[in-house]
N, C-alpha and C positions, 0 to 999 in steps of 0.2 A: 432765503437764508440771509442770513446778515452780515456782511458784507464790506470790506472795509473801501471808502472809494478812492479815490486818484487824489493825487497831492500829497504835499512832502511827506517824508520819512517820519519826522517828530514833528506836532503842532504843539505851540502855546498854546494855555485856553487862559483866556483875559478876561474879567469879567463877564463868564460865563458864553463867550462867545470864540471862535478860531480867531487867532491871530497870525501873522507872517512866521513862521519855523525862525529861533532862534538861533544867533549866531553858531559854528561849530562849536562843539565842544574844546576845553585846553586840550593841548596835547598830555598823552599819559590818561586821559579820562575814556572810557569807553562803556560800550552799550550792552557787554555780557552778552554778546553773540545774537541779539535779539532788534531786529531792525526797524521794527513798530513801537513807540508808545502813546500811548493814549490815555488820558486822563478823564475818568468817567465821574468826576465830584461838577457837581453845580457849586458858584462861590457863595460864603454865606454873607447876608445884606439882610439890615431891617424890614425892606420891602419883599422879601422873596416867601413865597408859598410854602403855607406847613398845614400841618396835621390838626393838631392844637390853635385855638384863639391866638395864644401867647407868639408875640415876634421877637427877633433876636434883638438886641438893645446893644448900643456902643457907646460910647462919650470919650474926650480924648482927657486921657491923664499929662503927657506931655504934646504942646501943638504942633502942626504938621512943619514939618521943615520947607525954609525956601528952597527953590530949585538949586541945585547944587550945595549947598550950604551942608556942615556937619554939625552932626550932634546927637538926640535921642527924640525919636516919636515914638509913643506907644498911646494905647486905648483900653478903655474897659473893656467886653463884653459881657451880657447876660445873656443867656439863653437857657432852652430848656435841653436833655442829654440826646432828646430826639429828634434834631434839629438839622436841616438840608442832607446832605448825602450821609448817610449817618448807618451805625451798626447796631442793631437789638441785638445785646447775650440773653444767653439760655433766661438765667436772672430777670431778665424787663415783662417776664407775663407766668412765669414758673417759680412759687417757693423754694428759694432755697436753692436755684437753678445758677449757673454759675455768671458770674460776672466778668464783664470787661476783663481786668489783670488775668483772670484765672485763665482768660485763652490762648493757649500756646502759641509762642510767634512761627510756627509751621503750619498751626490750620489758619494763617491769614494771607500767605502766601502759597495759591493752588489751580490748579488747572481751571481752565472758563468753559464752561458751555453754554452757548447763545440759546437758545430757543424764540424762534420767530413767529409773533403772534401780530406782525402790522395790520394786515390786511383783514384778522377779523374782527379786531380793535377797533378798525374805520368805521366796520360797520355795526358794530355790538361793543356799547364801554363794559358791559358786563364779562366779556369775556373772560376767559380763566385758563388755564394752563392745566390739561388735564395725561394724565397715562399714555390716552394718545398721541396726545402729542411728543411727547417724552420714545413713547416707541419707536415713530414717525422718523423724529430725528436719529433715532438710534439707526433705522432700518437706513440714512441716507449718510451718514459720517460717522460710524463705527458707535460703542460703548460707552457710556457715559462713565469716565475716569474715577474710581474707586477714589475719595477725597477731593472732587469736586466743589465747585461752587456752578451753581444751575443758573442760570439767571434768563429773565424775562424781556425780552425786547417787544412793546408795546408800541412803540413811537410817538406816547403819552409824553416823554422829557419837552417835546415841539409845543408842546403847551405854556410851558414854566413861566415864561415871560408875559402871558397872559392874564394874571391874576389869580387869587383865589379858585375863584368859581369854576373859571376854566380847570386849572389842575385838578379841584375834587370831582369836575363833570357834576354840577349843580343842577340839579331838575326845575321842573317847575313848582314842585311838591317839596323843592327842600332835600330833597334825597341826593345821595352822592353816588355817582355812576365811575367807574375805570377799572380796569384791567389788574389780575391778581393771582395769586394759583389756586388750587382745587385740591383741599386737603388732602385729597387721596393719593392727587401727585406729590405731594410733601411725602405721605407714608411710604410710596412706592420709593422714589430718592433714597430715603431713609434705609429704608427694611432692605432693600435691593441694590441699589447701588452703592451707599455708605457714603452719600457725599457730606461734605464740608459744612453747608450752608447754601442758602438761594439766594437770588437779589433780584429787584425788580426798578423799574425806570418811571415806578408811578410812588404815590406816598405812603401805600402797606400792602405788603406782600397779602394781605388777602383783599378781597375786591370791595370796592368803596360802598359798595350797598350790603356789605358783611355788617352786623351787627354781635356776634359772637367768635367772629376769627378764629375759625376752626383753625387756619393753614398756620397760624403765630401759634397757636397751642400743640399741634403736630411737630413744630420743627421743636417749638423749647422742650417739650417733653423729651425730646430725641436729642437734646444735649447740643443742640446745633444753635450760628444762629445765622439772622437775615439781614440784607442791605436794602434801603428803600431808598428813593431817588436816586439811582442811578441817572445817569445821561450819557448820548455818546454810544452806546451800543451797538447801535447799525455800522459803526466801523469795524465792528470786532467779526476774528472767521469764527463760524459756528464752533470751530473747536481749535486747540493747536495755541490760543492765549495761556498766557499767565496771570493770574489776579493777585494783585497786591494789596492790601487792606490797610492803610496807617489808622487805627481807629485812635483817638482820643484814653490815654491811657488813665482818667479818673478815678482814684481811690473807689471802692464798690462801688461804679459805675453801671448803670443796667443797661449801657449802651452811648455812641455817641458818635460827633461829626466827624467822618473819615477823609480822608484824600485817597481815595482810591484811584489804580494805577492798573494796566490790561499792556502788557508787554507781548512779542511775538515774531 
């Protein structure tokens, strides 16, 4: 199961890696009773690993400030709406299927369920997240919480900084291998448990040698949607988190880069 390990209470994550726990908080500010957070977003950067050809693009409009000095920086960005830690709505694979705005800000903030698939990841990137598993975890840490979000701990994120090839698990044949779910466990979720949405810590919730993505046409049909890159997961307890979602709130938007947040 996955696992949150030892060390401080709250980490920064600094470009894309732990950094030293930040000062306390001011006084007056406090943590809503929850004494974990953890930040599950990879930062976005022109060089980081995606889906699509397309990388994200920046240029600075105002330049950077000297150390200390006051005044205004900011930068372009381009990118495409699917881009690093990011949310597909219903909308991004389903006509007519709802979009970004139209998602309630209560199904973005919802209970976590981890599901642990490291070990056979290691040994099979085709893996997939199937009923059994989902029963499995039920049979050792109760019910999977009616408005859920499910999500896939793979240990695929340990890749990111590897390039391309690495994250899609590139063959020799050109074919993309990684870890994903198994449509039926999208149905099962859905019909049976009534969760929220699923997320995974690789680049599409269904499995990189998918060529019709059944598991993306299961959740949007069912009005739900999904998280891909995640990172950071193996901190999280199998159940008992909080998920936060800040998705990218873009006029009809069919999805976009989140700062997602695992409180507990």
């Amino acid at each position: 199961m996955c696992l949150h390990g030892t060390g401080e209470t709250v980490r920064a994550r600094t470009r894309g890696t732990e950094a030293d726990a930040p000062p306390a908080a001011p006084t007056g500010q406090r943590t809503l009773g929850y004494r974990r957070v953890a930040d599950l977003s990879h930062v976005v950067s022109p060089s980081m690993p995606t889906f699509d050809p397309e990388k994200p693009r920046r240029e600075a409009v105002d330049p950077p400030l000297a150390d200390g000095a006051f005044g205004f920086f900011q930068q372009r960005w381009t990118f495409l709406e699917h881009t690093g830690t990011h949310l597909d709505a219903p909308g991004h694979v389903i006509g007519g299927g709802r979009l970004v705005p139209d998602i309630r800000s209560e199904e973005l903030v919802v209970p976590a369920v981890v599901i642990d698939v490291r070990a056979r990841a290691a040994q099979d990137p085709d893996t997939v997240v199937t009923v059994e598993d989902v029963e499995r975890h039920e049979r050792e840490h109760g019910p999977v919480p009616a408005g859920a979000a499910v999500l896939m701990c793979s240990g695929w994120d340990a890749r990111w900084g590897q390039g391309d090839d690495q994250v899609r698990g590139v063959a020799a044949d050109g074919s993309w291998h990684f870890p994903g779910f198994d449509p039926q466990a999208c149905e099962y979720l859905v019909s049976r448990r009534a969760i929220s949405g699923v997320g995974v810590d690789t680049l599409s919730t269904d499995p990189g040698a998918s060529s019709d993505f059944p598991a993306h046409e299961v959740i949007g049909r069912a009005d739900r949607w999904g998280l891909e890159a995640l990172t950071g997961l193996d901190r999280l307890p199998p159940t008992g988190a909080t998920l936060m979602v800040g998705v990218f709130p873009g006029e009809d938007a069919s999805g976009g880069p989140s700062r997602v947040l695992a409180l507990w």
